[in-house]
N, C-alpha and C positions, 0 to 999 in steps of 0.2 A: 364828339359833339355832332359830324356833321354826318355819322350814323343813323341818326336818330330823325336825319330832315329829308323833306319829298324833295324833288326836284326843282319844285316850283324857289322853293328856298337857297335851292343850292349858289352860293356863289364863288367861283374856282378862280384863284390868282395863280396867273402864268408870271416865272422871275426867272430873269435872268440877267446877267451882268449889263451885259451891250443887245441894241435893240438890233444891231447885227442878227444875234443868233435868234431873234424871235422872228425876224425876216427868213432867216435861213433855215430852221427848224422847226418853226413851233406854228407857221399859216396853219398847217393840217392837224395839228394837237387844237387849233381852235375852234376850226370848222365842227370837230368831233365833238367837244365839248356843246356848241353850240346845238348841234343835231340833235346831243340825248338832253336838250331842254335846260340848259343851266346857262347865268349869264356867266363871262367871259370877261375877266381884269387883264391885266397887263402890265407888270410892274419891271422897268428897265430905265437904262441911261441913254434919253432920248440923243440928250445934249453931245455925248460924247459915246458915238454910237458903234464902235468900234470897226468891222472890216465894208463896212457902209459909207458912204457920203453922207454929210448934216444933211444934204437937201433929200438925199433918199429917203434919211433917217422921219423926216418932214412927210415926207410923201406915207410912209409905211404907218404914221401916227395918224394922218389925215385918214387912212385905208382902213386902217380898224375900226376907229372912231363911226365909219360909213355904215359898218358894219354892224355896229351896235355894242361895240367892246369898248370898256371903261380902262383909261390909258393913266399911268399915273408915272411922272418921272422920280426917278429913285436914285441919287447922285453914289451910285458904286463906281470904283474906280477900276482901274486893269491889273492883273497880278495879285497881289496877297492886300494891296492897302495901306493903310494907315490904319492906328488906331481911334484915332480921331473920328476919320472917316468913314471908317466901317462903325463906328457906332450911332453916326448919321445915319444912315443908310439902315441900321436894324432899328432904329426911332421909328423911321420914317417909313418902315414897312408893318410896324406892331400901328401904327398911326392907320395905316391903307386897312388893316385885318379888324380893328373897332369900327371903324366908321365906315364900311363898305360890309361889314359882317359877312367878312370872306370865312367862308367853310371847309374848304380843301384849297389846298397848293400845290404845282407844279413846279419844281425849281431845277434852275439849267445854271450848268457853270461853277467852277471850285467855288470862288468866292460866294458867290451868289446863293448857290445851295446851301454854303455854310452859316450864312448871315439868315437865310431865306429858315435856315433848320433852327436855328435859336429863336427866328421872330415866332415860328407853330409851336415850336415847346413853352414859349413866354406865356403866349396868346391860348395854347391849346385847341388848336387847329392841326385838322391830319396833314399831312404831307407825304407827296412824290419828289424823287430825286433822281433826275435822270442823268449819268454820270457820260461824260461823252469823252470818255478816255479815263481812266484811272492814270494818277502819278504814280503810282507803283504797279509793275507788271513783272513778268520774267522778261529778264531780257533788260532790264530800268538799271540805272547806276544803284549801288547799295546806298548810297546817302538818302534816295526815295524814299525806298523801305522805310528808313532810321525815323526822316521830317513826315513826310508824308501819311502813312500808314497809322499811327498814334493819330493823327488828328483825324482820320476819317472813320477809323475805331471811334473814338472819345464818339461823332455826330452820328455816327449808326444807331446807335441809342434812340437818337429823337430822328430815329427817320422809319417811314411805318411802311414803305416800299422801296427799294431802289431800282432804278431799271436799268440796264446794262446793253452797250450796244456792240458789243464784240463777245466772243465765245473767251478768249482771255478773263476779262472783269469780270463775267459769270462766275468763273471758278475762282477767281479770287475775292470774289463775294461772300464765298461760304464760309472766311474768317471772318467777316463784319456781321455784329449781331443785330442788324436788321430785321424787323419784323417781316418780311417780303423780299424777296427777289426777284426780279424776271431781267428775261433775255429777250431783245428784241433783235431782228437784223437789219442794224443801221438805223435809220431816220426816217428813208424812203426817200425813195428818187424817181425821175420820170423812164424809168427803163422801156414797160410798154409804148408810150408817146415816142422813143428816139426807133425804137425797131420795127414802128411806119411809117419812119420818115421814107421820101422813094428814093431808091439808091440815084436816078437820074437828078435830084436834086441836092442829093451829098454831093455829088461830083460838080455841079454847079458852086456850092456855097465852098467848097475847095478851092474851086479856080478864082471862083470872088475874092475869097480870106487870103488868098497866097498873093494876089495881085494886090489887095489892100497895105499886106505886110512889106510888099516888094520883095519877095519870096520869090527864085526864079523855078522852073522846074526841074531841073538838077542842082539845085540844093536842100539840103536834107534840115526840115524844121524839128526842132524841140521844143515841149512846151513844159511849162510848170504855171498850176494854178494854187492861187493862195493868198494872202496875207504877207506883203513885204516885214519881216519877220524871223528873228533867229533859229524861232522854233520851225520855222517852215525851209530853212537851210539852202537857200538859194544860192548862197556864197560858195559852198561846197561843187554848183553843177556848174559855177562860172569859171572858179579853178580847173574843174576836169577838163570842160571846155576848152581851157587855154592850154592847156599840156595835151588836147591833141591836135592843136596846129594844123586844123583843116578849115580854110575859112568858106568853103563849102558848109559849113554847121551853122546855122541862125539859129538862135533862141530867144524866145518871148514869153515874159511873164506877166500874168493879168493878175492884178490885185491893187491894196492899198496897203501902206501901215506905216510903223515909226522909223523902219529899216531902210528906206528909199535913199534917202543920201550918203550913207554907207555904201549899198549897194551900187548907186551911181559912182561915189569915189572908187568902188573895187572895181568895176566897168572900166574907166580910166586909165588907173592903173594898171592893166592885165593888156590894157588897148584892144578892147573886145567892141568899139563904140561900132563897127559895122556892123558886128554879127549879135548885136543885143538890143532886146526892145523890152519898156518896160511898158505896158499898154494899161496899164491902172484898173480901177473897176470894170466889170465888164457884165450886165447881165444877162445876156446872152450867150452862150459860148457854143453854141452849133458847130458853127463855121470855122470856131478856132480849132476845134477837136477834130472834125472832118480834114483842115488842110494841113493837121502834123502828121509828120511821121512817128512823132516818139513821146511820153508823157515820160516825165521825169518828176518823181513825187516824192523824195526822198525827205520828209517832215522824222523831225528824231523824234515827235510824237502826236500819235493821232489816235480816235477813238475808233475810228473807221475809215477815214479819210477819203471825203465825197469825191474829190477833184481826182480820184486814182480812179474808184467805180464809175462813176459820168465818162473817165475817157475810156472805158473799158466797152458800156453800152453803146459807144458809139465806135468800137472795132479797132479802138487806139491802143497797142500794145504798150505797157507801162515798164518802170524802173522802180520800185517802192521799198519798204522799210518790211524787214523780215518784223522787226520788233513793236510791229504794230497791227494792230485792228486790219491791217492791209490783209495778212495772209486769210481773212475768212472770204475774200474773194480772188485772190491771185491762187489758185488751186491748183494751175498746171504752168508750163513754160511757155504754152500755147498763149494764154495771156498777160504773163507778165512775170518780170525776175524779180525775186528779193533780196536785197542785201544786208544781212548782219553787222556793217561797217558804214553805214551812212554816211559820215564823215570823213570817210576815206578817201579823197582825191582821185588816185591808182583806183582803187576799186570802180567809183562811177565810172570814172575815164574807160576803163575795160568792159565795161557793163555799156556802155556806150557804142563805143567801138564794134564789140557784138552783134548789138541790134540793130546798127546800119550795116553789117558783112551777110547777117541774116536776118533778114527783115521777116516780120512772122504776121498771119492775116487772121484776125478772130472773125469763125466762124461760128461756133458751138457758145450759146451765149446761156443754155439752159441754166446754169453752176450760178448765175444773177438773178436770175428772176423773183427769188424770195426777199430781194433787197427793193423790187417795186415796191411803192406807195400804197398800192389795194391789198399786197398782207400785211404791211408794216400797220396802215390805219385799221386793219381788223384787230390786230395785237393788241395794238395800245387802244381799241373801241373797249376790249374787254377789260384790258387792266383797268382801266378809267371805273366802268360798269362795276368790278369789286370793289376796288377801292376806296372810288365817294359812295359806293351803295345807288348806283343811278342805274332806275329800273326800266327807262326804253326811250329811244328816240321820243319825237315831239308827233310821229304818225304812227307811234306804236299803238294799234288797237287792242293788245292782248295784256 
């Protein structure tokens, strides 16, 4: 259908579970959209906006709306659902697709893309699926394979592009019968913007953040950015922590999520309350990047996992997941080790241990530059431009 329409016609709904990830991902998927002349939906769960604050969540709805983006809340829930409520939720997006005479879609997120792939097949509306980590990988438990893999087979069918953000899912694209595949790298992040910051004012925002933290200068900061969260494995770097009995070692975690009082009880417990902060949303993280020593990103699964690359760009030597989207930027030692055993206790602990006996300084930052925002947005300007058939910006004279 939306082959067939000019521009002028086009109208592209962005879906994703939690209004988190359109905060996090999808500003610049809208700007673009915006640029080559089509309006701009937004279909998410304002209410319960996942690694966001309600009042951000507030703030990012009022921002778009500024913008000229039509906002529509779509009550999905986190994880797999209900079935109740995942049939809310595909109601109520076949509901947005008649009465907005949505033409293409954008869909982010397991849930969300799969609900988002039945509302275009119902409605027959084209669709993007941009996967930001597959469930199954090499490297994944066999049970993925078994759950997982069937059901993203069975939705390849109705899906007429999938975009991949790791070189992993590329190749494991080539089983799912997908009318389209593409590879992009990553999301896009501010890499340019961090490597003008002036180093005179790194060392400032260092001595600020470490003074804030009460960080003294012999002692050695760790950080982990993320989502308080199983999947983000934080319990793993507090145990290592405490099995090496140097209270030399602070660590601080920025983020939000359902895992905070867990994590406070395992705090407790472990009697880590000196040497652990948990410093909640944060968005800004400059300063927090600049005054670590050590990033410790050890997620059992990520698509690419921004919070590893941001401390990379800004010269943070990492700790990451071999078994993930990580290794398409941890390329040498020089920036960052991976480990095969996440989980492992011993492992971090030693992995740890290492990068404070040999502390390492990223200088060569070339190996990142193709994860900046100015190729990632030419990438996906094009896939966009095949896909809905959108023939130029809104100043295109030719």
């Amino acid at each position: 259908m939306s082959k067939e329409l000019g521009n002028s016609k086009q109208n592209i709904l962005i879906v994703s579970t939690t209004a988190s990830m359109i905060d996090q991902f999808n500003l610049h998927n809208i700007a673009i959209l915006q640029q080559l002349g089509v309006t701009v939906h937004v279909a998410t769960n304002f209410l319960e906006p996942g690694t966001i604050t309600k009042s951000l969540s507030n703030h990012l709805e009022q921002k778009l709306t500024a913008l000229g983006v039509k906002c529509h809340q779509v009550d999905f829930c986190r994880g797999i659902g209900t079935h109740r409520a995942n049939k809310k939720a595909l109601n109520q997006l076949c509901r947005i697709i008649k009465d907005d005479h949505i033409t293409g879609i954008h869909a982010h997120s397991p849930l969300g893309g799969i609900i988002a792939r039945r509302a275009a097949h119902k409605m027959g509306v084209k669709i993007i699926y941009t996967a930001h980590g597959l469930q199954f990988f090499k490297g994944s438990p066999l049970k993925n394979w078994f759950v997982f893999f069937p059901v993203e087979w069975f939705y390849a069918h109705w899906t007429d592009a999938l975009v991949t953000i790791n070189s992993d899912d590329y190749q494991v694209a080539r089983y799912l019968p997908v009318k389209q595949r593409y590879y992009i790298p990553g999301v896009g992040t501010d890499i340019k913007r961090v490597l003008a910051i002036d180093p005179a004012h790194q060392a400032a925002l260092r001595t600020q953040t470490r003074k804030r933290l009460g960080v003294l200068d012999d002692e050695y900061l760790i950080i982990s950015i993320g989502e308080l969260s199983k999947r983000k494995n934080h319990a793993t770097v507090l145990k290592a922590i405490k099995r090496l009995n140097n209270p030399k070692i602070k660590y601080v975690i920025a983020g939000i999520g359902a895992e905070k009082e867990k994590l406070i009880s395992l705090i407790n417990e472990l009697s880590l309350q000196r040497q652990v902060q948990l410093l909640g949303y944060l968005d800004n993280l400059d300063g927090l990047y600049y005054a670590a020593d050590l990033n410790v990103f050890i997620s059992t699964r990520e698509g690419l996992g921004l919070g590893g690359l941001d401390g990379i760009a800004h010269g943070l030597y990492m700790i990451g997941n071999a078994n993930t989207g990580m290794k398409d930027y941890v390329t040498s030692h020089e920036i960052g080790s991976l480990v095969t055993s996440p989980m492992d206790v011993n492992t971090i602990a030693a992995e740890i241990k290492k990068a404070m006996t040999h502390p390492h300084q990223i200088t060569d930052l070339h190996s990142i530059m193709k994860f900046d925002h100015q190729n990632v947005d030419q990438q996906m300007t094009a896939i966009y431009r095949q896909e809905f058939n959108l023939k130029g910006d809104r100043n295109d004279k030719s």
